[in-house]
N, C-alpha and C positions, 0 to 999 in steps of 0.2 A: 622700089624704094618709096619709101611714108614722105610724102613734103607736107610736115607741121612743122610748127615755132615753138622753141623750147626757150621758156621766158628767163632771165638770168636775175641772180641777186646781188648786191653790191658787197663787196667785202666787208666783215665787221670791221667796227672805228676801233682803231685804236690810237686815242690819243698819244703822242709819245714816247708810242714804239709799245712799250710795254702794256698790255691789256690791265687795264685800272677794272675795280669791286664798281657798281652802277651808284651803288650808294654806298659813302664812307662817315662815319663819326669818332669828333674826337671832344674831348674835356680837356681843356686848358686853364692855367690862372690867365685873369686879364686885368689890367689895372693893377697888378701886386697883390690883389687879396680874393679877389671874386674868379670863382671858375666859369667857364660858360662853355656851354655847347658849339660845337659847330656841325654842321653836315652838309659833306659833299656829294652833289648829284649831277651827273652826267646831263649831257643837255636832250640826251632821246629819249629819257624820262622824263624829264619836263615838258615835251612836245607831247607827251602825251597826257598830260594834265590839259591842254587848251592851246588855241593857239596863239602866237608873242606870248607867253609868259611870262611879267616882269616883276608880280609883286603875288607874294602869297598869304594865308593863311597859315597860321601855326598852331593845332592846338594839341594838350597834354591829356592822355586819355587818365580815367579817373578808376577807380574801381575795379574789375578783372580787366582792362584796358590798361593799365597806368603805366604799363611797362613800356606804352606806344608813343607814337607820333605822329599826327594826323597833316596832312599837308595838301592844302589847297588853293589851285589857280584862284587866285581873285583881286581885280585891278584898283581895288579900295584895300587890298590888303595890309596890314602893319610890317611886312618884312618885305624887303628886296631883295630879290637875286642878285647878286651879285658877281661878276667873273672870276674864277680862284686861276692864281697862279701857278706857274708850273716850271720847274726848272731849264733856265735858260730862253723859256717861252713867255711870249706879251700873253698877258691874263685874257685875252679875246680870242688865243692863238688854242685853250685845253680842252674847250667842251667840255667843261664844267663847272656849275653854278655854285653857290654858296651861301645859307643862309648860318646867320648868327644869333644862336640863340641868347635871349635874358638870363640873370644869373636864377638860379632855382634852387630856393632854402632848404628842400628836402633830398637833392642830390648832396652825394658826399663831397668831401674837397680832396678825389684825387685828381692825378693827372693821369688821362684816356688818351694813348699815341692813335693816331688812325687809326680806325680797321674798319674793313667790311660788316656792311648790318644786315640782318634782314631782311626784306620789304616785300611792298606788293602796291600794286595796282589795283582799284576797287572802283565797281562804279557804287556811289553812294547818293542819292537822294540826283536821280539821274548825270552825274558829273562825275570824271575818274577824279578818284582821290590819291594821293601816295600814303601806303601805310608802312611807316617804320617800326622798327623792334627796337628798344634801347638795348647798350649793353646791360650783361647779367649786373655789372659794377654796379650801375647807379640803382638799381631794384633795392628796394626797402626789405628788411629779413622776411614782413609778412609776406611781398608778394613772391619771393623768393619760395618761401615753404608751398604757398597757395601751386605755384608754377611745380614743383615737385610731386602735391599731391596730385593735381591733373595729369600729369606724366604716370604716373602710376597706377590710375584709373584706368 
């Protein structure tokens, strides 16, 4: 009989019982009249942006990009993580973050419930970056056709 060590892994998190999307977005009104983003990130995506994580970067990709979301560790950052709620759970208790986006004139003014998005992981200009997909909703009709005729190519 072989005597090695068979190394073990920890169970996946599931916060809450129920296994949560890593990353979520939604469009709300806030204020009565301005929509804004939100999106929620587990917090073992964020460890892997750097490590304590407290404030990020945000930016809107522009061009065959615009459909994105760029997201990066940085402790001068303009956005905070934030802890999101969870039912019945203190906001420190979900493992996961929350940032709140600005209102943005070219998005529509619907209302986005949750849902799962996209994303990825990227080392970019040597530091991982998180890359989101917005939903198809907020995509302007160009980038919409643009996104179609690439699919078809």
């Amino acid at each position: 009989m072989s005597s090695e060590w068979e190394e073990l892994q920890p169970p996946a998190k599931h916060y809450g019982g129920a296994e949560k999307p890593p990353v979520r977005f939604s469009l709300t009104k806030a204020n009565g009249t301005q929509f804004r983003g939100r999106i929620l990130i587990m917090q073992d995506l964020i460890d892997q942006l750097g490590d304590d994580v407290k404030r990020v970067t945000v930016r809107l990709g522009t061009g065959e990009l615009t459909h994105q979301l760029r997201i990066d560790a940085n402790p001068d950052g303009k956005f905070e993580l934030s802890n999101a709620g969870g039912a019945g759970r203190k906001k420190s208790q979900t493992g996961v973050k929350r940032v709140v986006l600005p209102f943005i004139e070219k998005w529509p003014r619907i209302k986005i419930e949750v849902r799962e998005v996209k994303w990825a992981i990227r080392a970019i200009a040597g530091k991982n970056v998180l890359i989101i997909d917005l939903p198809v909703e907020i995509w302007s009709p160009q980038d919409r056709a643009r996104a179609e005729r690439r699919a078809l190519a």
